[in-house]
Every structure is written in C-alpha cells, then in structure tokens.
C-alpha positions in Angstrom: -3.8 -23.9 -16.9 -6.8 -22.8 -15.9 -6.4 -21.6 -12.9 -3.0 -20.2 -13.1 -4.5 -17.8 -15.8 -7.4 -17.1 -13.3 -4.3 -16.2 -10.9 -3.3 -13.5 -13.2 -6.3 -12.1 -14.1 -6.9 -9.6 -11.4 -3.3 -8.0 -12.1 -3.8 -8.0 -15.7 -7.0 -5.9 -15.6 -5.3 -3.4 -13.0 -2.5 -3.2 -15.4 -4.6 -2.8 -18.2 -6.8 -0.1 -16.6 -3.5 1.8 -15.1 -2.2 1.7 -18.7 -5.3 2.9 -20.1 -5.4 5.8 -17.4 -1.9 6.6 -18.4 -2.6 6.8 -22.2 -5.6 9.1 -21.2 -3.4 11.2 -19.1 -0.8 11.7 -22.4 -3.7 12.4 -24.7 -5.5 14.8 -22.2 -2.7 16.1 -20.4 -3.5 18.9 -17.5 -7.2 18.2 -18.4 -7.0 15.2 -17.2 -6.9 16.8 -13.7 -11.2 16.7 -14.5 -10.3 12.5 -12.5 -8.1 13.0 -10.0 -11.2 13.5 -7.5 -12.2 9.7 -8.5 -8.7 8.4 -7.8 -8.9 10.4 -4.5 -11.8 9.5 -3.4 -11.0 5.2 -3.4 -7.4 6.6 -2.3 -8.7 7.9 0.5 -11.2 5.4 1.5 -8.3 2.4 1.5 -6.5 4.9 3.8 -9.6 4.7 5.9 -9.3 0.8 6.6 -6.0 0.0 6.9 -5.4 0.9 10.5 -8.3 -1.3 11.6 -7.3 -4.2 8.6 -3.7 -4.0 10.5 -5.1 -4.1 14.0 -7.7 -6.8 13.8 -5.8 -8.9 11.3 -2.6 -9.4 13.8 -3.8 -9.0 16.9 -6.7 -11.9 16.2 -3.7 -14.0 14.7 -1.9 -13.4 18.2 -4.4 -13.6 20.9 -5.8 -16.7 19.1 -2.5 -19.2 20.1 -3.3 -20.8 23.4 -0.4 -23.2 23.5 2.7 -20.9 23.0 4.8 -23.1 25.1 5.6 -25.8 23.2 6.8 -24.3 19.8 8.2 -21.0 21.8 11.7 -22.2 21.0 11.3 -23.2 17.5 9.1 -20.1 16.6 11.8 -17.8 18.0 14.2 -19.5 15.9 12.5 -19.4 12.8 11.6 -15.5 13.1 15.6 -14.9 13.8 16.1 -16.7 10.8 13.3 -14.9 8.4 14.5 -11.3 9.8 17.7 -12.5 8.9 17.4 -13.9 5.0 15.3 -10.7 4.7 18.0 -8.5 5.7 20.5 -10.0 3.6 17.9 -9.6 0.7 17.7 -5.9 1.9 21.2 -5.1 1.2 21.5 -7.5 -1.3 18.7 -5.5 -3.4 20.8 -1.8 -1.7 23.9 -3.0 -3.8 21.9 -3.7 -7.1 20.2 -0.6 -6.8 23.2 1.4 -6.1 25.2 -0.6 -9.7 22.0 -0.3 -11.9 20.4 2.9 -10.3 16.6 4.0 -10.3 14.8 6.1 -12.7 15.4 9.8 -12.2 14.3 11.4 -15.3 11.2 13.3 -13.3 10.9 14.5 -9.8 7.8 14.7 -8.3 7.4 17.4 -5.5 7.4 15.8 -1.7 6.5 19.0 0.7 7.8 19.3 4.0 7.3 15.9 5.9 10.0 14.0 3.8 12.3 16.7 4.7 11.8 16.7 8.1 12.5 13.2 8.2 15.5 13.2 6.1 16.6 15.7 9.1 16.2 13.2 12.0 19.0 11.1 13.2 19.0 7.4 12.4 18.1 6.9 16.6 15.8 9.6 16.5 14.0 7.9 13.1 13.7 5.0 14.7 12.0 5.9 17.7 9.2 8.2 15.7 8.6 5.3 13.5 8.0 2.6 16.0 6.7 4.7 18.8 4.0 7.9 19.8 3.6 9.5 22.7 0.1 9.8 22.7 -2.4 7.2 22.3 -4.4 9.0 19.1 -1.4 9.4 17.4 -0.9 5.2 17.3 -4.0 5.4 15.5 -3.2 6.6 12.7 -1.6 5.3 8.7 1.2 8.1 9.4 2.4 5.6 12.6 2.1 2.2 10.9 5.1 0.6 12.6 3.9 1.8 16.1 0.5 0.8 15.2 1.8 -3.0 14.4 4.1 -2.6 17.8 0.7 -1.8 20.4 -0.9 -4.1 18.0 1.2 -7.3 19.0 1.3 -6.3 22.3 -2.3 -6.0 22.9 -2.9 -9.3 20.8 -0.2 -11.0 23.3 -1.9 -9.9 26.6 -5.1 -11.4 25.3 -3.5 -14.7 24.6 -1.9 -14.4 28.5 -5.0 -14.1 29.5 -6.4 -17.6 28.4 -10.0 -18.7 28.8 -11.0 -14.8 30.1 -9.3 -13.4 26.9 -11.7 -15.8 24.8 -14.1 -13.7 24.1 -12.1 -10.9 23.2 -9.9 -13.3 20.6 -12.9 -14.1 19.0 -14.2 -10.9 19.0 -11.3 -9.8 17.2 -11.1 -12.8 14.7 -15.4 -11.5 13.6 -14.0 -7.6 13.4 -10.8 -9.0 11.4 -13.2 -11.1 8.9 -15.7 -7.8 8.5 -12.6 -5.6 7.1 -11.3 -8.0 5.4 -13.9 -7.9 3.6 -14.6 -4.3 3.1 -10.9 -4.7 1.9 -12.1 -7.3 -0.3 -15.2 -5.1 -1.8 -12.9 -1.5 -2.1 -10.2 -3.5 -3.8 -13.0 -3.8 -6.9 -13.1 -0.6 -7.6 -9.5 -0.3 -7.6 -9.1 -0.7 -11.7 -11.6 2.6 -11.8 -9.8 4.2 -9.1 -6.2 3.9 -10.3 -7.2 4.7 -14.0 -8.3 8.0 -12.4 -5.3 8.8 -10.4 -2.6 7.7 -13.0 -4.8 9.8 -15.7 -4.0 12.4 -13.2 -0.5 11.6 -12.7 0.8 11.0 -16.4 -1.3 14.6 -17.1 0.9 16.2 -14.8 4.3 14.6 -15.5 4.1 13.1 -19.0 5.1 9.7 -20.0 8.3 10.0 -18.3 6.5 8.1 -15.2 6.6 5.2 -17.3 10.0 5.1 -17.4 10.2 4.1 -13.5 7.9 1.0 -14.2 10.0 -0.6 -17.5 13.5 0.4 -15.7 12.2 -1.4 -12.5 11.1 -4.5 -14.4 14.1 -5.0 -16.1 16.2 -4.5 -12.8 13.4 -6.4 -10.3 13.3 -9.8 -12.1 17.2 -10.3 -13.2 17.8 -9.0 -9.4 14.7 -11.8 -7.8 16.3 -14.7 -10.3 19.9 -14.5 -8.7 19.0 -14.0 -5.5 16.4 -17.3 -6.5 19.8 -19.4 -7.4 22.4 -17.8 -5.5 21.2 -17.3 -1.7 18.6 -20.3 -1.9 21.4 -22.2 -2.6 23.5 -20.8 -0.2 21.0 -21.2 3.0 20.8 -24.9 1.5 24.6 -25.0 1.2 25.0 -23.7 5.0 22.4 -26.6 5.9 23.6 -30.1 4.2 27.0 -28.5 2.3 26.7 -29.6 -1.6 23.4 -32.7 -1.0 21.3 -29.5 0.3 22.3 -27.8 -2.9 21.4 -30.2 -4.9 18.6 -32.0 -3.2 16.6 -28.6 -2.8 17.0 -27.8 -6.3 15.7 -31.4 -6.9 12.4 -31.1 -5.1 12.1 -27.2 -5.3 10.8 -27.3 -8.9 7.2 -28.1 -8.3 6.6 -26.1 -5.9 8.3 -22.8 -7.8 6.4 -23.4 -10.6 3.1 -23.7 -8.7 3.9 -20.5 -7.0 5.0 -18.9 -9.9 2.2 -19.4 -11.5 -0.7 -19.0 -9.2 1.1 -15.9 -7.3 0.0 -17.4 -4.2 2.1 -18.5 -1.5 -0.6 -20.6 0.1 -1.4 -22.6 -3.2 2.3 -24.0 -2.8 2.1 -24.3 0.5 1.4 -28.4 0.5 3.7 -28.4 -2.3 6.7 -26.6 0.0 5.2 -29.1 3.3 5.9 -32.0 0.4 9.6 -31.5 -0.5 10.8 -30.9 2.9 9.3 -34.4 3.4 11.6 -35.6 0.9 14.2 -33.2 1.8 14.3 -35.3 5.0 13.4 -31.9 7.0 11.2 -33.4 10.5 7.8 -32.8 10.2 7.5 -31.2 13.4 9.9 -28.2 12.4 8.0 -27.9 8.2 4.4 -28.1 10.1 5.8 -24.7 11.9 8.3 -23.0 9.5 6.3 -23.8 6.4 2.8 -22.6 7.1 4.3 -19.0 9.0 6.5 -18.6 6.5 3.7 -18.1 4.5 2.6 -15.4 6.5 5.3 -13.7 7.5 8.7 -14.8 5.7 8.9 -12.4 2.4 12.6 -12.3 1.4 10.7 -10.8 -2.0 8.6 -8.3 -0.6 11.9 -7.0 1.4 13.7 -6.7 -2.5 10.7 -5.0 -4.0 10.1 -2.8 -0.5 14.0 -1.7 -0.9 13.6 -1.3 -4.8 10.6 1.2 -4.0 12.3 2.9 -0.9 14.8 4.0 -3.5 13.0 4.9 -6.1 10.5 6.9 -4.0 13.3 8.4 -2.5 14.5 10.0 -6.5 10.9 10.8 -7.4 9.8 13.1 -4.2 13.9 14.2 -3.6 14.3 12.9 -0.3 18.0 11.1 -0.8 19.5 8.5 1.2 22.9 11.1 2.1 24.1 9.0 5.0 24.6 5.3 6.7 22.1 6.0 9.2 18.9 6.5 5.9 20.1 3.3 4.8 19.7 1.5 8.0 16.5 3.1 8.2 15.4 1.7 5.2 16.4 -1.8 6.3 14.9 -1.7 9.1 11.4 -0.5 7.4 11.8 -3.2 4.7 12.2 -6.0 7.2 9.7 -5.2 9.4 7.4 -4.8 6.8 8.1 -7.9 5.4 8.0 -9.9 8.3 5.0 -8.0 10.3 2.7 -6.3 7.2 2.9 -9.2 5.1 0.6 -11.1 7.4 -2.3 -8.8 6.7 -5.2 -9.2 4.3 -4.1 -7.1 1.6 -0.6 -6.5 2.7 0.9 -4.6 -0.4 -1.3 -1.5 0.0 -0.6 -2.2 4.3 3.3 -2.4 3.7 3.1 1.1 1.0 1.4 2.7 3.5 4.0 2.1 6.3 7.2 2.9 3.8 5.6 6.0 3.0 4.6 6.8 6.8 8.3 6.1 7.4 9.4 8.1 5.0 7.4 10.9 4.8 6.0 10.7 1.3 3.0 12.3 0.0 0.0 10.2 -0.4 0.8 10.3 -4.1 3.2 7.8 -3.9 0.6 5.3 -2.8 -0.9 4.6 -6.5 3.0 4.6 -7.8 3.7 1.7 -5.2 0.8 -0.4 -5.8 1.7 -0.4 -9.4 5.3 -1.4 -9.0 4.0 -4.2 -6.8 1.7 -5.7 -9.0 4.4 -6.2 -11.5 6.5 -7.6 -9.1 4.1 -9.7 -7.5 5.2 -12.8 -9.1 9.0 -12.9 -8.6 7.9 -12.3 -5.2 5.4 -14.9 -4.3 8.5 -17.6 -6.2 11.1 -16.0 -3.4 8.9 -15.8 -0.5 7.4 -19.1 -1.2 11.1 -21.3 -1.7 12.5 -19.3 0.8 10.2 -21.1 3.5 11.6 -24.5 2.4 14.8 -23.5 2.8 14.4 -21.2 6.3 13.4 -25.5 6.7 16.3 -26.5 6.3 18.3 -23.8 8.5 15.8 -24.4 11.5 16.8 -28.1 10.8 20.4 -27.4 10.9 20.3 -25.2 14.1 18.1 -27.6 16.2 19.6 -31.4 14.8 22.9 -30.6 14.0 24.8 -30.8 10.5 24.4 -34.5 9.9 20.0 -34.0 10.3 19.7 -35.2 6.8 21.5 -38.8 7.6 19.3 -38.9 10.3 15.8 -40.1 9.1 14.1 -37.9 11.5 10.8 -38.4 10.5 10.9 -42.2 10.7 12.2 -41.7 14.2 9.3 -39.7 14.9 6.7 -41.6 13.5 8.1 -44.7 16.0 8.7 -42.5 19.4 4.8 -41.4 18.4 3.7 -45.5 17.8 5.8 -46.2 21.2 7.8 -48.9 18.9 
C-alpha cells in the first residue's frame, strides 16, 4: 500500500500545486500576470534539454545492441505489431472524440505557425515534420520527429560499427545518464513552476480552462476502460480464439492492478514476463516483446496524444478541416508513442513534438503536461497489458494458431538441456 501511494505522490503534489495556481489565477485575475516570468523561466529551461535528453537517450539505447542478428526478425515483428495496436487506438480515440467532442468554451490565440501548418498538404506536413534541410535546423524542439529520425540513424551506424563504435556507445550511454538527471533535478521545480504559469493562464482566461481538464477526464477513462476490455480482448481473441480471451483475462489481473497502481510500466514488468509464462507464450518471444514494450509500446499514450491533438487543436483554432490533418495526427501520435515514449521523461518529450508538429505556441506545453498527469494511470494499465497481449500476436504470427497446445516452453527448456 505503501508504495503504490508513494507512486502517486509526485502527481498529486503537481496537481495540488496546478490547482492552487489556478485558484490564484481566479482570485487575482490579470494581476496574476506579476508569475508568468517564473513559469517561463522552468518552461524554458525544460525546452533547453529536451533535444539533448531525446538524442542521448535513443541513440545510447541503439548503438548499445551488438547482436542485432538474432532477434532482427522477431523485433521487426513486434514493432509492426505495436505501430499497429497504436494506430487502431489512434482512430479508435478519433471516433470517441468526434461522438463526445472536446471542450471549446475558450479559445486561446495560436499566431501564425499553426496556420501555416494547417496550410500545408498532408505530403508536404509529413516531410517538414520528419525532415530539415539544414543540419541546425535538426537541432532544434520545433523538429522533434526529424531530430528522433538522425537520431536512430546515427545510433544505428555506431552499433555497425562494432568494437570501434565502443567508445562512442558508451560515451553516449554517460551523456544520456548526465541529462537524465538534469531532467530529474528541473522536474523538482516543476510544482513551483506550473503554479506560476497556470496562475498566469486561469488570470487570463478564467476558470473556463478548467473545463478542458474535467471534460477530458470524464471522456479519457470511460474511453481507456473499453478499449482495456474490448481490443485486449480482441488481439487475444485473434491469437488463441475464445481460450486467449479468457486465459488473458485470467492471468492479466495482477499485473493490471500492479500497474494501475504504481503507474509504472516497469514495476509490472515481471508481473506481464509471469503470465505470458502461464499463458504458454515461449519465453524467447516475452524475454523480447515484454521488456521493449515497456519502452516503446504505448497504445495509452497514443489515446491521450490523440485526445490532446484535438483539444489543442479547439483551444489555439487550428481545426482538423480535412482527411489529410487527420492522418497527420495519426501519424504524430504513433510515432510519438512508439519512438518518444522511450525517453527519460517522455510526456514533456512527446508534448513537445505534438506541438512542433502542429504549430502550437509554447503555451500549450503547461496545458499538456496537466492533461497527462491525469491520465497517466489509465495509461501505464493500457501500455502495460498491451505488451502481454502484443505476446500473444508475436506468438501467433511466428508458431501458428495452435502455439498455445504446443507447450513451447517445455520444448525449449529440453532442445536447451540436449534431452
């Protein structure tokens, strides 16, 4: 009990100081302008680290893999299978938003970037967001995606290049742990910070900017609890017909509860490794799927990144007129959930690159980090059972449909003893 309350502490106190900025804000109203320069001020200095959080962090994870080889096929597998559930979360959270709507009752003004993105073609978007032309440009928060793209690439050509890429690898695994940490130490200050900028915010726009946060609660968790029993069970029905329904349901319940409750992907983790055992799932596949799931399978993040996308989109009037926006959106919300989400401190990494994407003023930053903290925990439950599942799919595709007759990891165990 403990430490599932320690779990929840952090977000409570953010909340609790957000809340208290926001009552300061309707008490003082346009004098509370006196601490926006606080709010800035932390604003800008997580701005500062992001792009080298985002560059160490992934490219240290890639050039650190020295035996890509063996697990190619599986790991190629698995990704097509998490940018898949995410997508299908992506639309499923499109055609939610688009019955139960977003909060318009304020607008907040955008300036000129969002509408000269709302302007470019759906081919045209594409390539600005995951491309520059000029090397200083990749370098910046307003390029996340084609930051993450030269990122994987350069981690990838250290990796190629084996024992003389060593000391670059580790190089970058040191510069990854030092931001990280400053991360780690800004984050803090964050209660003070966002106490500022929301006393700021609810100043200028009253308590109407509430409104978004209590609508997108009550749409967020009903939305993250069907999609919880509907498409889990689905990706288990599409791997074992009815037995993978109800055998993941069977051994899913630990391990949702322990993610529920410690927000933490990783605490559940031996938990998730633990029912796929039981689920009959081969070790060799859950020792993969399991543990970069964790990292980089967020079927939750992709529902809340979609949520936000929409609702940033009524706040700063940049609409989604056309086909094309929407794609765009997907496209952001899965990469973001598949790439981002495998940096230290991903929420504020994956706000940054919707609202790169999008053109958004920096003042949506504070908004999003809100709205993710309350919907942290139906997240972490999604992300977390979704890995067991994207098990079971990887199971299906490489052993065929009758895997879970096969008692494949009693087979192992004796090809490995040589009985």
């Amino acid at each position: 009990m403990t430490s599932k309350t320690s779990s929840y502490r952090e977000p409570l106190i953010l909340i609790a100081f957000v809340a208290l900025g926001a009552v300061l804000g309707i008490v003082l109203g346009e004098k509370a302008a006196f601490l926006y320069p606080i709010g800035q001020i932390w604003l800008n200095m997580l701005f500062v680290l992001l792009v080298p959080l985002i560059f160490f962090s992934i490219s240290s994870s890639i050039a650190g893999i020295t035996d890509t080889r063996r697990v190619g096929k599986m790991l190629a597998l698995t990704i097509g299978i998490f940018v898949l559930t995410a997508a299908a979360a992506g639309i499923y959270m499109f055609l939610v938003t688009g019955i139960f709507g977003v909060d318009t009752s304020i607008q907040i003004e955008a300036g000129e970037a969002a509408g000269e993105r709302a302007a470019a073609g759906i081919g045209e978007q594409i390539v600005n967001a995951f491309t520059v032309s000029d090397f200083p440009l990749v370098i910046s928060r307003g390029h996340i995606l084609a930051l993450i793209v030269f990122t994987v690439f350069f981690g990838i050509t250290v990796s190629v290049l084996g024992e003389k890429g060593r000391p670059v690898a580790e190089w970058l695994s040191n510069l990854s742990l030092v931001f990280y940490k400053m991360v780690a130490l800004l984050m803090k200050l964050a209660p003070l910070g966002l106490l500022a900028y929301f006393a700021n915010l609810t100043g200028t726009y009253g308590a109407d900017l509430l409104k978004s946060y209590v609508r997108g609660l009550l749409i967020y968790y009903p939305a993250a609890i069907i999609y919880f029993f509907v498409f889990l069970a689905l990706y288990a029905f599409l791997t074992a017909g009815p037995w993978g329904v109800k055998n993941y349901f069977k051994n899913i319940l630990t391990p949702a509860l322990t993610a529920l409750g410690t927000r933490s992907s990783a605490a559940a983790l031996p938990l998730q490794l633990d029912a796929c055992d039981k689920l009959g799932v081969p070790r060799e596949v859950s020792s993969v799927v399991v543990p970069v799931g964790a990292t980089c399978h967020m079927d939750g993040a992709c529902i809340a990144t979609i949520y936000e996308i929409v609702l940033c989109c009524a706040l700063f009037s940049r609409p989604l007129n056309s086909i094309g926006d929407f794609a765009f959106a997907l496209v952001i919300a899965v990469a973001g959930s598949v790439a981002v989400s495998s940096v230290p401190g991903g929420g504020a990494a994956m706000e940054t690159m919707v609202i790169s994407a999008f053109g958004f003023p920096a003042a949506a930053l504070p908004v999003l980090l809100m709205m993710t903290q309350l919907f942290d925990a139906g997240c972490t439950l999604i992300n977390s059972c979704g890995d067991t599942a994207a098990s079971m799919l990887v199971t299906r595709a490489l052993y065929g449909r009758d895997w879970y007759k096969q008692n494949l990891n009693e087979k192992t165990e004796k090809a490995v003893s040589g009985n």
